[in-house]
PDB file of N, H, CA, C and O in Angstrom:
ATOM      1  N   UNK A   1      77.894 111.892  76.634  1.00  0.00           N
ATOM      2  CA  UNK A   1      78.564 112.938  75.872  1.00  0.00           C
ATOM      3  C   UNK A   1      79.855 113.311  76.591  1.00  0.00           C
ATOM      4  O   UNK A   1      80.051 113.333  77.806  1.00  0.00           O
ATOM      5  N   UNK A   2      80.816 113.641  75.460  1.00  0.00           N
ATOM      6  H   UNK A   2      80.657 113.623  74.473  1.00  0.00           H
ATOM      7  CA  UNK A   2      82.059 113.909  76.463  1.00  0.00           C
ATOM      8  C   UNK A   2      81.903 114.986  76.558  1.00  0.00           C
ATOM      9  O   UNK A   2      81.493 115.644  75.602  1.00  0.00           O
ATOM     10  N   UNK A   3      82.215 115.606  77.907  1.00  0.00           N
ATOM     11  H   UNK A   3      82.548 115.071  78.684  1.00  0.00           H
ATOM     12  CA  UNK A   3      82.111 117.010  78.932  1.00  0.00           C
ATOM     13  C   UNK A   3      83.275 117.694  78.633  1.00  0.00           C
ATOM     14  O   UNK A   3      83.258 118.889  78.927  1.00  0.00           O
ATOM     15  N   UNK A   4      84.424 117.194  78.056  1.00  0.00           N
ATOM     16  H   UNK A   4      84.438 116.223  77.817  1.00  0.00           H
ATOM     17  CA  UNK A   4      85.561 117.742  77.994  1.00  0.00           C
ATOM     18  C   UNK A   4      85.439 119.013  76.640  1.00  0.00           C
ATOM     19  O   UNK A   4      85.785 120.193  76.587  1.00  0.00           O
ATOM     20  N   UNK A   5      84.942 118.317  75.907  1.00  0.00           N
ATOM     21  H   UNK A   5      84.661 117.358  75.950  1.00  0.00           H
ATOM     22  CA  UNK A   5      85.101 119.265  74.469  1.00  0.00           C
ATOM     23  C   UNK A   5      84.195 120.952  74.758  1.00  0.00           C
ATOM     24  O   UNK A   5      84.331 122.048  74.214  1.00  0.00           O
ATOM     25  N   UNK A   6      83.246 120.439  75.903  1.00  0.00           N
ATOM     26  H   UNK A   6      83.135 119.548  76.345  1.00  0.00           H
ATOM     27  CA  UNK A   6      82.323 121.520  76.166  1.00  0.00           C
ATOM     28  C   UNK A   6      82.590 122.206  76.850  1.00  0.00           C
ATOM     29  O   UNK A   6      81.721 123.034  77.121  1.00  0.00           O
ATOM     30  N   UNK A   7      83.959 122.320  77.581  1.00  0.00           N
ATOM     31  H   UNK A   7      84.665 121.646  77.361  1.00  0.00           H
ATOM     32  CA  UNK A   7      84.502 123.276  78.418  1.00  0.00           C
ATOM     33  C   UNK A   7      85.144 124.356  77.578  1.00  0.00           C
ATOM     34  O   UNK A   7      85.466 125.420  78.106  1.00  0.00           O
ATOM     35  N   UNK A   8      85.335 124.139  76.354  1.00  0.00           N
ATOM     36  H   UNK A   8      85.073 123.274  75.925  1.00  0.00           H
ATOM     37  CA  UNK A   8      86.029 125.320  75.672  1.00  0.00           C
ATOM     38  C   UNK A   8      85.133 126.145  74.944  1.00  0.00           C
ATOM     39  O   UNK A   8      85.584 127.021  74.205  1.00  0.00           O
ATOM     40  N   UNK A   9      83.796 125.945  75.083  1.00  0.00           N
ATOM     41  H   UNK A   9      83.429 125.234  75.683  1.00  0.00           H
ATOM     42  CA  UNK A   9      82.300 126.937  75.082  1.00  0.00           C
ATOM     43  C   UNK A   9      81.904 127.726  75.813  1.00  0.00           C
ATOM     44  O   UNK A   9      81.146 128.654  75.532  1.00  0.00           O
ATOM     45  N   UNK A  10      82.615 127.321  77.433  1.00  0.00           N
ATOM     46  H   UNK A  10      83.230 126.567  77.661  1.00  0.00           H
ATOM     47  CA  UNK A  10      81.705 127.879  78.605  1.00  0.00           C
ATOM     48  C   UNK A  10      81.903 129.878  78.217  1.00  0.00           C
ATOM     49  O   UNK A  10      82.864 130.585  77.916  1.00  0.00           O
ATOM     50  N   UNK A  11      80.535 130.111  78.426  1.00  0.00           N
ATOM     51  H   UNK A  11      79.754 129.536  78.670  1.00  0.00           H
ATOM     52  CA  UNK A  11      80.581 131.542  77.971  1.00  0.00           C
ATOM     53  C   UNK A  11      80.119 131.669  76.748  1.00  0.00           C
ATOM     54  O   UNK A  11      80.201 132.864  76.464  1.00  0.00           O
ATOM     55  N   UNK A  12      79.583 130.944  75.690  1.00  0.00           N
ATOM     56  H   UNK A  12      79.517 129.973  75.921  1.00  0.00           H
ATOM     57  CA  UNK A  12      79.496 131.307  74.556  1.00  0.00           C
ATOM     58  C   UNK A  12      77.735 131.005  74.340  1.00  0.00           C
ATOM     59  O   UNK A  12      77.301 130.134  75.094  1.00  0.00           O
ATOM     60  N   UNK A  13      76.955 131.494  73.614  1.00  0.00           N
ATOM     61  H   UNK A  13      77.306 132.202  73.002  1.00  0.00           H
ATOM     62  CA  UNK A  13      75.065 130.842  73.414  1.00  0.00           C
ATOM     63  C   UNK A  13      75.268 129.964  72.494  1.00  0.00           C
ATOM     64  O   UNK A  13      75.833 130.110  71.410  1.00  0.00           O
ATOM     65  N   UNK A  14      74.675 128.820  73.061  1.00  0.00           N
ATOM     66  H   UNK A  14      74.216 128.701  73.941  1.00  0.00           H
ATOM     67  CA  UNK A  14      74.808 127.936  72.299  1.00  0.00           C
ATOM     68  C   UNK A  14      73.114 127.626  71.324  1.00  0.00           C
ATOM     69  O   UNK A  14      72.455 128.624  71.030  1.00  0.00           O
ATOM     70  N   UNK A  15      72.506 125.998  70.859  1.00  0.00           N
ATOM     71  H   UNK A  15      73.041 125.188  71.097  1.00  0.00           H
ATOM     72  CA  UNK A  15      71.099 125.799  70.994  1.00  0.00           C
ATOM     73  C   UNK A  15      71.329 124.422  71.120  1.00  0.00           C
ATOM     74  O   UNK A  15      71.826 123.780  70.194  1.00  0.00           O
ATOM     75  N   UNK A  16      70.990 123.882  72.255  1.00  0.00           N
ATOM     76  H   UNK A  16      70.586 124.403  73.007  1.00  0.00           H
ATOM     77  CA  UNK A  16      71.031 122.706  72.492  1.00  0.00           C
ATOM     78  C   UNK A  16      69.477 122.093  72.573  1.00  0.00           C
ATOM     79  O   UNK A  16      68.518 122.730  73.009  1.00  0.00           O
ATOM     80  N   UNK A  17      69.426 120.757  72.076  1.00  0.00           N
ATOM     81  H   UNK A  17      70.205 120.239  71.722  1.00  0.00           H
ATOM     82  CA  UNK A  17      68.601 119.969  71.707  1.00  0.00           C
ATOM     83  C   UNK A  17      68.747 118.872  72.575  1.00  0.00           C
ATOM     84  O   UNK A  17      69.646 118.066  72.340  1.00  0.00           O
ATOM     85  N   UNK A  18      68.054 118.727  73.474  1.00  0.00           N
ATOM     86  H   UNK A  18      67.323 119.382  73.665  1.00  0.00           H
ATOM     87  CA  UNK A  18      67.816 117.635  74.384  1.00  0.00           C
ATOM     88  C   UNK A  18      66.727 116.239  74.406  1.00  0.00           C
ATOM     89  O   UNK A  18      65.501 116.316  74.324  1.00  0.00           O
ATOM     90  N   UNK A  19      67.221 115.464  74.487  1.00  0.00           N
ATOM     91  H   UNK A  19      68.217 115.402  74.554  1.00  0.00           H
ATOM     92  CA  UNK A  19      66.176 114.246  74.942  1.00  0.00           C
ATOM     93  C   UNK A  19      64.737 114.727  75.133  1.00  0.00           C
ATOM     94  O   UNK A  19      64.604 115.927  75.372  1.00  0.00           O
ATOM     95  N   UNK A  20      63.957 114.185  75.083  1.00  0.00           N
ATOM     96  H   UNK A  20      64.065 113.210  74.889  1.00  0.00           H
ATOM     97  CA  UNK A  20      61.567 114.591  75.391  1.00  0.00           C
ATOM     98  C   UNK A  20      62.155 116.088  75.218  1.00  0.00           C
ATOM     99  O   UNK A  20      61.912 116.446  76.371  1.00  0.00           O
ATOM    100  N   UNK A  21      62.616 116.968  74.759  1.00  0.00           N
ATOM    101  H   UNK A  21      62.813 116.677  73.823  1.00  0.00           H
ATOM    102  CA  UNK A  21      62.353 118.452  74.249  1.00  0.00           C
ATOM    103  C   UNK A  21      61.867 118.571  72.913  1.00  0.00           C
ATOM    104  O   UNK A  21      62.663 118.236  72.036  1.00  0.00           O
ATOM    105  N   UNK A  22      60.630 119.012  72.527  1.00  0.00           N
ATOM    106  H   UNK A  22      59.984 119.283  73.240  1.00  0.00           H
ATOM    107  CA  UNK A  22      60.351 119.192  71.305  1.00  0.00           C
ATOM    108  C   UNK A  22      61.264 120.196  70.297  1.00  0.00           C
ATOM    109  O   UNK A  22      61.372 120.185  69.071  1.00  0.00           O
ATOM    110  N   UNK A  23      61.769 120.915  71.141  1.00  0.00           N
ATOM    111  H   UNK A  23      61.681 120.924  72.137  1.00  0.00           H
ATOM    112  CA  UNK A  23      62.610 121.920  70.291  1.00  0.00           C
ATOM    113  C   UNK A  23      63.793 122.422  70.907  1.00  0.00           C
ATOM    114  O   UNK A  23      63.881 122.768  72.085  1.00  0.00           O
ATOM    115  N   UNK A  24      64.369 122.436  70.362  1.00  0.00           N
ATOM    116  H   UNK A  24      64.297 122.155  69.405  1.00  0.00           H
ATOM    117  CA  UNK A  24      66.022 123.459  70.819  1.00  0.00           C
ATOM    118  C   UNK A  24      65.705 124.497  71.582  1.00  0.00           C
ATOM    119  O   UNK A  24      64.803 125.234  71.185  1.00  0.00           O
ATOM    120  N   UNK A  25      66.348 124.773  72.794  1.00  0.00           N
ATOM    121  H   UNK A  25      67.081 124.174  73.116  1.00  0.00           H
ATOM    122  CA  UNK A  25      66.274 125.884  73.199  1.00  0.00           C
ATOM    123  C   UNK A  25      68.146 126.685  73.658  1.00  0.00           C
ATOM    124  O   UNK A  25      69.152 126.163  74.139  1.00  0.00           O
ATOM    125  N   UNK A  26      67.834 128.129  73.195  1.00  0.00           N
ATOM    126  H   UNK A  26      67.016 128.553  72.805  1.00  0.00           H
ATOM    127  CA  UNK A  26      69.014 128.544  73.339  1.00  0.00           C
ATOM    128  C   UNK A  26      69.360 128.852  74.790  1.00  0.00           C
ATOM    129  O   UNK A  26      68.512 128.600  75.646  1.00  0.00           O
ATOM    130  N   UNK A  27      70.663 129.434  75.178  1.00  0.00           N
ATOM    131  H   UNK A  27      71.351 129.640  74.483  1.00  0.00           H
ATOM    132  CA  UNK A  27      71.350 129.409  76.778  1.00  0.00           C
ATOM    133  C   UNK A  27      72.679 129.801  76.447  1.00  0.00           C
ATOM    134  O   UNK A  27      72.963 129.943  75.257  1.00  0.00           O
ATOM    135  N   UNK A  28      73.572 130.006  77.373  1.00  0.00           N
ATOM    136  H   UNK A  28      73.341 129.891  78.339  1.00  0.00           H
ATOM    137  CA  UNK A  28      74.969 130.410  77.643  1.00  0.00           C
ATOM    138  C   UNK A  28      75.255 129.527  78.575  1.00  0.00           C
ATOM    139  O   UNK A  28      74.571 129.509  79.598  1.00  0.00           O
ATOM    140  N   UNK A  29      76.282 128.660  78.404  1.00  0.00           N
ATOM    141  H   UNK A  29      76.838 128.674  77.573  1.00  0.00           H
ATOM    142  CA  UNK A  29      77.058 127.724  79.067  1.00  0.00           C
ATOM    143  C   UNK A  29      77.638 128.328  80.264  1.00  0.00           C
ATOM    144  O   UNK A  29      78.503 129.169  80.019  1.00  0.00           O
ATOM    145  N   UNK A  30      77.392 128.120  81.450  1.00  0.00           N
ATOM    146  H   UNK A  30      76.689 127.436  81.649  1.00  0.00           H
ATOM    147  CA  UNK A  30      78.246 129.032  82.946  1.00  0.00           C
ATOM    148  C   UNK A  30      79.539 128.225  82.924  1.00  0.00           C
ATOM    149  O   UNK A  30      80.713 128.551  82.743  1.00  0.00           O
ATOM    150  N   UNK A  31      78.689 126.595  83.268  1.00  0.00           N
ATOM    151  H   UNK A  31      77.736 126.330  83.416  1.00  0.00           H
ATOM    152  CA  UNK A  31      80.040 125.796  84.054  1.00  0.00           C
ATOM    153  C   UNK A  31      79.705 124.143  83.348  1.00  0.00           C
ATOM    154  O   UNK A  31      78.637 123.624  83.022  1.00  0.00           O
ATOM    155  N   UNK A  32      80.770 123.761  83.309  1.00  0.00           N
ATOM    156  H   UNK A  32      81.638 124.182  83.573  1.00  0.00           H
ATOM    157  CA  UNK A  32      80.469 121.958  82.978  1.00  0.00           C
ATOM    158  C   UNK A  32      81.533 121.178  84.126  1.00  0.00           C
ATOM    159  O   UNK A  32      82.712 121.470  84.326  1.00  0.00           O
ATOM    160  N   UNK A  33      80.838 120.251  84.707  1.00  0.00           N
ATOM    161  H   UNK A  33      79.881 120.013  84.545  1.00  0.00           H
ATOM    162  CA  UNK A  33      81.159 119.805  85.382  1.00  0.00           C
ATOM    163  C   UNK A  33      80.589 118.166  86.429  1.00  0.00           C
ATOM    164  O   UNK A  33      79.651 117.962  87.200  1.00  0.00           O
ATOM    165  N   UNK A  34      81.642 117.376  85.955  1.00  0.00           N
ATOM    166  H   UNK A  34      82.404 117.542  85.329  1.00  0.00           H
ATOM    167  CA  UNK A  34      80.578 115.801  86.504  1.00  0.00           C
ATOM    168  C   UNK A  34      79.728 115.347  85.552  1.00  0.00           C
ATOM    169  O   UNK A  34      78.974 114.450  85.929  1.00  0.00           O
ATOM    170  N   UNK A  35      79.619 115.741  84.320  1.00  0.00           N
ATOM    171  H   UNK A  35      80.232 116.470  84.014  1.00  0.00           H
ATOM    172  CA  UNK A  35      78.243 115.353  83.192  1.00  0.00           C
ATOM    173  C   UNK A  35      77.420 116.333  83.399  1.00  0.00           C
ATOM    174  O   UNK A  35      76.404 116.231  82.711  1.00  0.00           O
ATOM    175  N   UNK A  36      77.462 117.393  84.188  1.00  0.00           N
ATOM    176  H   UNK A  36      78.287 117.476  84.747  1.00  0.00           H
ATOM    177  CA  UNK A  36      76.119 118.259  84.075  1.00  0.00           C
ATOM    178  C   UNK A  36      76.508 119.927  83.022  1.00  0.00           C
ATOM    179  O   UNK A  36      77.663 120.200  82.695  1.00  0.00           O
ATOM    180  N   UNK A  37      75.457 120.710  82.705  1.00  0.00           N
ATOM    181  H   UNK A  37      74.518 120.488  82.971  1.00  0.00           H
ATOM    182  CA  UNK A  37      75.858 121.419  82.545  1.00  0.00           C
ATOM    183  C   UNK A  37      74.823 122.570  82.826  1.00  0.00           C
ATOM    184  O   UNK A  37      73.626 122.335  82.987  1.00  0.00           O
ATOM    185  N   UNK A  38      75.420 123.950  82.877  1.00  0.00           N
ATOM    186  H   UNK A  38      76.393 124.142  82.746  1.00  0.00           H
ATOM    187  CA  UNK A  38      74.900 124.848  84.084  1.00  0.00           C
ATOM    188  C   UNK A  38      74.878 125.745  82.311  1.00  0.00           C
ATOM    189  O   UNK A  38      75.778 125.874  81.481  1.00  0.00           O
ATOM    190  N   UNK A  39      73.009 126.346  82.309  1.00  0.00           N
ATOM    191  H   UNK A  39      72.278 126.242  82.983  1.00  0.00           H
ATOM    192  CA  UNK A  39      72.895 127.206  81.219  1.00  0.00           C
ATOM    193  C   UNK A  39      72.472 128.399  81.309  1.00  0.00           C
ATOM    194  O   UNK A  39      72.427 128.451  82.538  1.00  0.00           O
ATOM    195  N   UNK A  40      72.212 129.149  81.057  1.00  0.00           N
ATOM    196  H   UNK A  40      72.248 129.106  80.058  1.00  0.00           H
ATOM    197  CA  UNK A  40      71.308 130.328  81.585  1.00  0.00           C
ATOM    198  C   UNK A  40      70.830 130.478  79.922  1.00  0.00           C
ATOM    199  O   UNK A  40      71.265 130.104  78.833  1.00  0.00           O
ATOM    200  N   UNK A  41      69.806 131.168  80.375  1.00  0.00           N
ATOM    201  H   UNK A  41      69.452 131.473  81.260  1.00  0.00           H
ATOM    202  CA  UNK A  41      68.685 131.380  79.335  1.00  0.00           C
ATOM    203  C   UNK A  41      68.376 133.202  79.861  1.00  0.00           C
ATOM    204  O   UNK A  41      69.079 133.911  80.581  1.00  0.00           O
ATOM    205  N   UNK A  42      66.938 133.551  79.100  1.00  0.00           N
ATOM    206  H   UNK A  42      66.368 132.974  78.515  1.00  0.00           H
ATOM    207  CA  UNK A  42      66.818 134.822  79.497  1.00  0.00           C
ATOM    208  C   UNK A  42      66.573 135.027  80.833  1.00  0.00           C
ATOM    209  O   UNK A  42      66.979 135.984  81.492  1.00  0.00           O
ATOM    210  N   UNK A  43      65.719 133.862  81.325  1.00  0.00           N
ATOM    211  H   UNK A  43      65.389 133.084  80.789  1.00  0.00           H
ATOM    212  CA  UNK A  43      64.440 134.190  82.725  1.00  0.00           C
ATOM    213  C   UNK A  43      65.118 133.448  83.800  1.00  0.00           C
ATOM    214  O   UNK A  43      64.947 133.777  84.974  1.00  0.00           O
ATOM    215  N   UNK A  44      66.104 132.175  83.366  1.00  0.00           N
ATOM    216  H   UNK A  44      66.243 131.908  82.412  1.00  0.00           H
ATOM    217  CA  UNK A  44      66.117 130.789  84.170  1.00  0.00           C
ATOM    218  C   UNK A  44      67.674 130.427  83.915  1.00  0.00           C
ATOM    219  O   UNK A  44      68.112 130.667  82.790  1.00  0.00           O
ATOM    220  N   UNK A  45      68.394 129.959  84.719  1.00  0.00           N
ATOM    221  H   UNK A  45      68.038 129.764  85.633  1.00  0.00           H
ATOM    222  CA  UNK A  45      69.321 128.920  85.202  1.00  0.00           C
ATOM    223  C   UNK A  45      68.776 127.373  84.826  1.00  0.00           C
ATOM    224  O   UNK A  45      67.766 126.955  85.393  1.00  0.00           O
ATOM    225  N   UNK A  46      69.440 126.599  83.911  1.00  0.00           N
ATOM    226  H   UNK A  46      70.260 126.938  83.450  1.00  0.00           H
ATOM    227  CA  UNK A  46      69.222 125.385  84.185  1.00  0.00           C
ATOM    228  C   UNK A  46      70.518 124.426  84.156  1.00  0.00           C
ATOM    229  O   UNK A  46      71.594 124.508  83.564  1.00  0.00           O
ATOM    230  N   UNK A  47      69.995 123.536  84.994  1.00  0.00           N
ATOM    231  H   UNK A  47      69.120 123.469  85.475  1.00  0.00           H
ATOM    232  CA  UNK A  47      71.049 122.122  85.181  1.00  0.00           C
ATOM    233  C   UNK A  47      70.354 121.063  84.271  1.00  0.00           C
ATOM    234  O   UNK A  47      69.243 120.546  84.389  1.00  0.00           O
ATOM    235  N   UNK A  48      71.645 120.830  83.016  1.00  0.00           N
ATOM    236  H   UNK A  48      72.548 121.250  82.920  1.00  0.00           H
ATOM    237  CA  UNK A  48      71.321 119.427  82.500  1.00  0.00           C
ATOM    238  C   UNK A  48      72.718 118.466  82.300  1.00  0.00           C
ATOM    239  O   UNK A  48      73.927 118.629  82.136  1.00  0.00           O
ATOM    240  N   UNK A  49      71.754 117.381  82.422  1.00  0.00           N
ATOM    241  H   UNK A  49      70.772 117.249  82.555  1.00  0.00           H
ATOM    242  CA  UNK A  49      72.648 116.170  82.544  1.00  0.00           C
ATOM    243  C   UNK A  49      73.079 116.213  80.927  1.00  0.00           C
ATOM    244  O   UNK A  49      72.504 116.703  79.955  1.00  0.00           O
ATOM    245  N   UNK A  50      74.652 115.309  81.095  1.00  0.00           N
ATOM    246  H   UNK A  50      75.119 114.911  81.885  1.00  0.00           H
ATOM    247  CA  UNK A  50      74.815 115.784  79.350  1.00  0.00           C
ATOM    248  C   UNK A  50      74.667 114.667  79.239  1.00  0.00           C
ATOM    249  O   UNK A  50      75.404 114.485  78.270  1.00  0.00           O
ATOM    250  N   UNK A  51      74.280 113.721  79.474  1.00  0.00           N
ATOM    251  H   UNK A  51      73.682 113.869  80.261  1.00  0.00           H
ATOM    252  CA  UNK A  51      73.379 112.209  78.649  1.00  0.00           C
ATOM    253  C   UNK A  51      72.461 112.211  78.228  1.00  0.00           C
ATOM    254  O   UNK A  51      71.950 111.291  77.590  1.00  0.00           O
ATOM    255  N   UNK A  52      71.780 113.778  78.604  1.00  0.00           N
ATOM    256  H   UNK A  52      72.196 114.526  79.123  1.00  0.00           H
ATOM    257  CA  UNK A  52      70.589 114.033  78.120  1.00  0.00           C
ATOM    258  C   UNK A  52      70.678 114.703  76.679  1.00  0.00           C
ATOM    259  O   UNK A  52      69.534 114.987  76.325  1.00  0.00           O
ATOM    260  N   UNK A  53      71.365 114.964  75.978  1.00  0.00           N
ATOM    261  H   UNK A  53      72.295 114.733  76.265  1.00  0.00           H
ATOM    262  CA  UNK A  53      71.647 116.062  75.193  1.00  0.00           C
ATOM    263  C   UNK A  53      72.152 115.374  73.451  1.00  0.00           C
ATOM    264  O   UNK A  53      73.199 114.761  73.247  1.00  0.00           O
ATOM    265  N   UNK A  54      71.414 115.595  72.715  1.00  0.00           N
ATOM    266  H   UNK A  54      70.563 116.093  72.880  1.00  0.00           H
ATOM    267  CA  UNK A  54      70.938 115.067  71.389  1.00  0.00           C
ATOM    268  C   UNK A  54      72.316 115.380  70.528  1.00  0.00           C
ATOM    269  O   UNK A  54      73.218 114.707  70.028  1.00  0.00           O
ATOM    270  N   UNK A  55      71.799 117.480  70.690  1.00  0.00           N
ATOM    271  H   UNK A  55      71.066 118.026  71.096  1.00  0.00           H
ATOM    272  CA  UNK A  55      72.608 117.893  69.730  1.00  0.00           C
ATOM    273  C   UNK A  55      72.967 119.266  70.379  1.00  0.00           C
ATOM    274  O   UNK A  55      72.210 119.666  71.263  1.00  0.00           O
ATOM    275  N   UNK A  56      74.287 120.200  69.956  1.00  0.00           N
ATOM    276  H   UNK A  56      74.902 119.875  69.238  1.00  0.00           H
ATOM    277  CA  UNK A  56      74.364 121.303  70.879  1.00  0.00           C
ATOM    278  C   UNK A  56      74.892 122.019  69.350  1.00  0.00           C
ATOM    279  O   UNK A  56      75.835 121.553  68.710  1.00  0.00           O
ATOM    280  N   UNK A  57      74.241 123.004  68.996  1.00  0.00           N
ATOM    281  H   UNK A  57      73.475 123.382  69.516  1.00  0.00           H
ATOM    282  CA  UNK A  57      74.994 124.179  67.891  1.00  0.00           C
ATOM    283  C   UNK A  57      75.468 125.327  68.377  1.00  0.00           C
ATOM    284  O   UNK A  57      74.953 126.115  69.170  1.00  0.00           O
ATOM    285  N   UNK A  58      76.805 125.355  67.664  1.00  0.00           N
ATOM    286  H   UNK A  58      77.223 124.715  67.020  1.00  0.00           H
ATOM    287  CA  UNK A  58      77.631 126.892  68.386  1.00  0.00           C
ATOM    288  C   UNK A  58      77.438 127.409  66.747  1.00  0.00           C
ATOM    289  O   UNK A  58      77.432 126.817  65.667  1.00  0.00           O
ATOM    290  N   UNK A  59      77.261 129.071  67.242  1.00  0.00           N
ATOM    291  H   UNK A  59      77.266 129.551  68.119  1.00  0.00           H
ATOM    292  CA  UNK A  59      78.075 129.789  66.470  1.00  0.00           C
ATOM    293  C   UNK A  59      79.318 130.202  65.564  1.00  0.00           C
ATOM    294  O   UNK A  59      79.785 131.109  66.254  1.00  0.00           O
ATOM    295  N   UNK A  60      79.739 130.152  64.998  1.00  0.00           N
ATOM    296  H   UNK A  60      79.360 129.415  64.438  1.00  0.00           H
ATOM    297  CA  UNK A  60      81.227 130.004  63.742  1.00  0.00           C
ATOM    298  C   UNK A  60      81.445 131.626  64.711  1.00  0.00           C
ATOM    299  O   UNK A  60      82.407 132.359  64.480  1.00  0.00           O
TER     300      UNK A  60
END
């Protein structure tokens, strides 16, 4: 996935749909950087690889 287009999100909740995830889960984009990307959720911080990543929906 190109990393570039996803830098003009950082800050925004997205619902991204990842690879073996049965379901979308939502997050706020911190940082993208190297293919990864840094999410926060309510409870958790996560790091995902964006090769991993199906589908990502923003908000209008």
């Amino acid at each position: 996935m190109a990393t570039e287009l996803l830098k003009d999100f950082i800050g925004k909740m997205v619902t991204i749909f990842a690879e073996g995830e049965l379901g979308g889960f939502q997050g706020t984009i911190l940082a993208v950087e190297n293919n990864w990307l840094k999410i926060e959720d309510k409870k958790t911080i996560r790091l995902l690889n964006a090769d991993m990543i199906m589908q990502i929906q923003f908000k209008k």
